[in-house]
Every structure is written in structure tokens, then in C-alpha cells.
C-alpha positions as CSV (number, residue, x, y, z in Angstrom):
1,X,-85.6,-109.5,90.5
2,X,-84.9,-111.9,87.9
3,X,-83.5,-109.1,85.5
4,X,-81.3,-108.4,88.3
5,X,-80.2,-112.1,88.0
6,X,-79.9,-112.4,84.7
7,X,-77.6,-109.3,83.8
8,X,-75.6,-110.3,87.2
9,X,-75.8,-113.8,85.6
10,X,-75.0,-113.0,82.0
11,X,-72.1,-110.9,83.0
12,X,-70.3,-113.6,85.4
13,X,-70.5,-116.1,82.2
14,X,-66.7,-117.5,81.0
15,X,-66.4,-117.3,77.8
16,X,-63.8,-119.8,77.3
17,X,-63.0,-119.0,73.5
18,X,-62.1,-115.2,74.3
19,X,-59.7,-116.4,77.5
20,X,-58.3,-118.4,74.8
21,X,-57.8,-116.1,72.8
22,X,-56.5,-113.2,74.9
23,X,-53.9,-116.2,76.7
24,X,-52.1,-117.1,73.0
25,X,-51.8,-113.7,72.2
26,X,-50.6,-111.9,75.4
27,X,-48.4,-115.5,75.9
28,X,-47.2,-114.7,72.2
29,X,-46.3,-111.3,72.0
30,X,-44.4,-111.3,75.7
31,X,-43.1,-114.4,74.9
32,X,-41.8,-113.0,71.3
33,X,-40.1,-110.4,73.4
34,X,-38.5,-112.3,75.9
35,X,-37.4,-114.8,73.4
36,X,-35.8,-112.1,71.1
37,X,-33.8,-111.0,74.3
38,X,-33.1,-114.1,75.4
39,X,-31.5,-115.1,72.1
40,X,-29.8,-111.4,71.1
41,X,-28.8,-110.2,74.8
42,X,-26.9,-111.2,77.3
43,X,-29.2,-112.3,80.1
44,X,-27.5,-109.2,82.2
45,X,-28.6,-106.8,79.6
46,X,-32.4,-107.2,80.4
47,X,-33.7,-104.5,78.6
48,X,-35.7,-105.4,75.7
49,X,-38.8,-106.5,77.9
50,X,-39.9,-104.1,80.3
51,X,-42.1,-103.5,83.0
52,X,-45.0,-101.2,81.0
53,X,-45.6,-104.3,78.3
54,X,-47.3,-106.6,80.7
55,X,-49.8,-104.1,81.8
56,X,-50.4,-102.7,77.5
57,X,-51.3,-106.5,77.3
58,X,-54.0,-106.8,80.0
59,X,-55.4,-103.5,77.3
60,X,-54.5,-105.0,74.0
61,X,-55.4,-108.8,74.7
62,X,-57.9,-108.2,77.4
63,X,-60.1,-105.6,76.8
64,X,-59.6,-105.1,73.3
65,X,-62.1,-102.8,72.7
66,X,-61.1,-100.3,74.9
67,X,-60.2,-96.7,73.8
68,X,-57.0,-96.9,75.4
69,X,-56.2,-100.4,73.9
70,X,-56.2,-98.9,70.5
71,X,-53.3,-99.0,68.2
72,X,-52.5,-95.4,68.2
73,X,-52.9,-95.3,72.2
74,X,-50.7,-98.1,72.1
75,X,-47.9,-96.8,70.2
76,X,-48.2,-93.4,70.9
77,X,-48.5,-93.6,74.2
78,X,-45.7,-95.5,74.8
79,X,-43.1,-93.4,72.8
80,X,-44.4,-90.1,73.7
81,X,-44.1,-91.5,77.5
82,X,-40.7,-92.8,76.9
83,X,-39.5,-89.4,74.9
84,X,-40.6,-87.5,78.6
85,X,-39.4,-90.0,80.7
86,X,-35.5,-89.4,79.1
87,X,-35.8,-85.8,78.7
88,X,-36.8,-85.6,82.1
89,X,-34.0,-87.9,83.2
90,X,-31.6,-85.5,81.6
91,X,-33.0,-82.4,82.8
92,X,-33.2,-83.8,85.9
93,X,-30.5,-86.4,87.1
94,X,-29.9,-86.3,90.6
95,X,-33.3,-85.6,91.7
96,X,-35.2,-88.6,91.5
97,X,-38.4,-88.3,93.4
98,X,-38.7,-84.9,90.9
99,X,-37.9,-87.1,87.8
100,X,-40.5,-90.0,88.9
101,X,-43.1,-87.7,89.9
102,X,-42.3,-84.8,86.3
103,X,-42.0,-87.6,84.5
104,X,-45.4,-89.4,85.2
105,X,-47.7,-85.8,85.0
106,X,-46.2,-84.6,82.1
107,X,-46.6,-87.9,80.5
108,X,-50.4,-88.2,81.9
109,X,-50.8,-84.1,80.2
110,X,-49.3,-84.8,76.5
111,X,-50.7,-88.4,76.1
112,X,-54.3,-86.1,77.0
113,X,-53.4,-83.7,74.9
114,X,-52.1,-85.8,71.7
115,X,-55.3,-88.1,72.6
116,X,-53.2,-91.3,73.1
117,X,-54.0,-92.2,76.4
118,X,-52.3,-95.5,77.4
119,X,-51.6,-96.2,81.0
120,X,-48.7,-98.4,80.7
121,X,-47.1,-95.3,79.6
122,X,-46.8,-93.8,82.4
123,X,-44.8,-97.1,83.5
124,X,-42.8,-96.7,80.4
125,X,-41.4,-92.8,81.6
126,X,-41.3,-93.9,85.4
127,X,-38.9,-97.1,84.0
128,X,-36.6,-94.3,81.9
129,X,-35.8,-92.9,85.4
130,X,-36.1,-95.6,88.0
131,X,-34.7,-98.2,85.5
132,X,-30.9,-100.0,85.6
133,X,-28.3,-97.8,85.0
134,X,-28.2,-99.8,81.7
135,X,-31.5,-98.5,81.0
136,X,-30.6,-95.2,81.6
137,X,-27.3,-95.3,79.7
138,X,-29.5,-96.1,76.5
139,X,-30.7,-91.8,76.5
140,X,-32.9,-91.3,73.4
141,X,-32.1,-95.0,72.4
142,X,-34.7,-96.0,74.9
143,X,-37.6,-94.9,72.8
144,X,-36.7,-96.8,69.6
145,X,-35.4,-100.0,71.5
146,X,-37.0,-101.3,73.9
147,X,-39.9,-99.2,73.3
148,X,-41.0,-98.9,69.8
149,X,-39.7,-102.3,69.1
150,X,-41.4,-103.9,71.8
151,X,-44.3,-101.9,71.1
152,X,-44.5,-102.9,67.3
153,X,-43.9,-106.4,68.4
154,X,-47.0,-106.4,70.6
155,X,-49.0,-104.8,67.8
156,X,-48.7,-107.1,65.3
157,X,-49.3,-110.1,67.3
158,X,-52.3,-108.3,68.9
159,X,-53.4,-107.5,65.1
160,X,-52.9,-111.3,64.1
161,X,-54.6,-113.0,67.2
162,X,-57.5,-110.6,68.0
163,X,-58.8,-110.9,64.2
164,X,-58.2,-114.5,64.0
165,X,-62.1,-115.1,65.0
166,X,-65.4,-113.3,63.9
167,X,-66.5,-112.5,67.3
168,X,-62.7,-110.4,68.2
169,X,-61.7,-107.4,66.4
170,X,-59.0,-105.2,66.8
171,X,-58.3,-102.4,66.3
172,X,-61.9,-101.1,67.2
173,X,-61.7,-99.1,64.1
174,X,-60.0,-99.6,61.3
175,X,-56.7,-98.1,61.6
176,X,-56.9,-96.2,58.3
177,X,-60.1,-94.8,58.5
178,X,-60.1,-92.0,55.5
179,X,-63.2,-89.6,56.0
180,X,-65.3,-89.0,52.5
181,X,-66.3,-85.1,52.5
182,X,-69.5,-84.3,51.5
183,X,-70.1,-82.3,48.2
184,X,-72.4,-79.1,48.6
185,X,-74.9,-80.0,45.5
């Protein structure tokens, strides 16, 4: 019984430090976004901060460690979603509960496949077909901005303020890892 308590008690503990940190970087690299549009886009135009980012943030801020909060889940993810998500709306534009649903599953299948599994992504295709007609109007365009730039924005702050302590780091492996091969002797 008083295991019980203690992992029950260990694992309701706040640690106030790592709600610090995940708060100034999710606050910093949404806010970056938003800022960027707010300053380079007309407030009509909303386009440069979408939907998908808040939930890669809970992943890249929160749960850092997580094998879909990794860098190349992040950025992968994200652009092969968005890639489906507007060839699907071309393929497909009159049909929307087809392009929603296509969209999504083929998504879910090729982020399997290329091992970049990121659920936002999913988000990220649904937005290419469910999105404002200015969202729609951007084609391939979507996938470089707001994606990719969005994406890369996230990144870098998520590299700056989950490395900024000893007890956070991000990615969980480094991102370059080169493999040594081992010599027959």
C-alpha cells in the first residue's frame, strides 16, 4: 500500500520549473507566429497560424520526449499531411465529406509509412480542405507557408527553450545521429 501511494504520489507532483518551461516556449513560438502575421498580413488574411500548431505544441513543449514530438515527426508530419490534404482538395473539390475523410486516412497511412507520425497532421490536411477559401486558394503554396514556415518557426524555438535547462532535452536524440559501422577484424 504505501508503494501504491508513493508512485500515485510521485506522479501527481508539479514540477513547477518544467510548466515553466513548456509555458515560454509554447507562449513563444505561437506567439512568434501570430506576431509575424499580425505585422505582415492583413488581419483578414489569417493564414499563417493555423489550427494544427496548437495541438504540435502540447507534443513539442509538453511532452517533449515523446516519439511523435520529435523533430522529424514534427516537420515531416506536417508537410507530408499538408502535401495530401491539397492534392486531395484538387482531386476532389466538390466532395467534401470525401476530401475530409481521404485526406485524414491517407495522411494517417504515409506519415506510418515514412515513420513521421505527428497527430497535428492530420489537422494540418483536414485545414487544406475545410479551411477559408483563402486557404484553399494558396494550392501547393499551403505546404511551404503556413506550413513549413510555421513549422520551422516552432522548431527552433522548441530547440532553444527545451535545451535551455539540464533536466529538458530535445530532440530525444540528437538530430544528426551518424551510425559508426563496425569493421570485420
Amino acid at each position: 500500500m504505501r508503494r501504491v501511494r508513493y508512485v500515485l504520489y510521485k506522479e501527481t507532483l508539479l514540477d513547477f520549473r518544467e510548466h515553466l518551461w513548456t509555458f515560454l516556449g509554447a507562449f513563444t513560438g505561437i506567439g512568434l507566429i501570430g506576431f509575424l502575421q499580425s505585422k505582415f498580413l492583413d488581419s483578414a488574411d489569417n493564414i499563417f497560424l493555423i489550427g494544427s500548431f496548437g495541438a504540435s505544441s502540447v507534443l513539442i513543449y509538453g511532452i517533449i520526449n515523446s516519439p511523435l514530438a520529435q523533430p522529424r515527426n514534427l516537420v515531416g508530419g506536417h508537410v507530408i499531411c499538408a502535401l495530401v490534404g491539397v492534392t486531395i482538395h484538387k482531386l476532389v473539390p466538390n466532395e467534401l465529406w470525401l476530401a475530409a475523410a481521404l485526406s485524414v486516412a491517407l495522411s494517417i497511412v504515409l506519415m506510418q509509412i515514412t515513420k513521421t507520425l505527428h497527430p497535428p497532421g492530420g489537422a494540418t490536411a483536414l485545414i487544406a480542405n475545410i479551411g477559408t477559401q483563402r486557404i484553399k486558394d494558396l494550392g501547393y503554396l499551403y505546404v511551404l507557408s503556413p506550413v513549413l514556415s510555421g513549422v520551422l518557426i516552432l522548431l527552433l524555438v522548441a530547440l532553444l527553450f527545451n535545451n535551455m535547462t539540464a533536466h529538458r532535452k530535445y530532440p530525444h536524440r540528437p538530430i544528426w545521429h551518424i551510425r559508426r559501422r563496425r569493421h570485420a577484424h
